[in-house]
C-alpha angles and dihedrals in degrees: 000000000000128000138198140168125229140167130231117233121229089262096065087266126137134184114234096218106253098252096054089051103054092109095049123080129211110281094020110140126229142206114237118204128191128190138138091354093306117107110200120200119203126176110260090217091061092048115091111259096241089047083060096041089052079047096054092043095052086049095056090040086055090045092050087050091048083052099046096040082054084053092241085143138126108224110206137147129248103274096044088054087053090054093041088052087060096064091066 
């Protein structure tokens, strides 16, 4: 196991130390995991698709609840979501 230390930038950036990132290239996108106080990276391209995809999903569903619980909703009723729906 390696181990380095970083800093993170006032901007939420850090800096993977140069030899922990030999084998990513620049624009590759990671995965980020955070549990207990650790935060884990893994490289996107070694994940199975449906697992980013679920990913993806779970990420949109937390960004919609962020949205409702700071009350940026529409409230209607059945029928005017059908016929909202139907606008799409």
């Amino acid at each position: 196991m390696k181990i380095g230390i970083t800093k993170m930038s006032s901007k939420g950036q850090i800096v993977i130390p140069v030899d922990m990132r030999k084998d990513l290239k620049e624009g590759e996108q990671l995965i980020v995991m955070k549990s207990k106080g650790k935060l884990i990276l893994k490289k996107a391209s070694e994940l199975d698709r449906q697992l980013v995809e679920d990913l993806d999903f779970a990420e949109q569903t937390e960004k919609a609840w962020r949205e409702i619980e700071a009350g940026n909703f529409v409230r209607m009723n059945g029928d005017e979501f059908l016929e909202e729906i139907k606008k799409w």
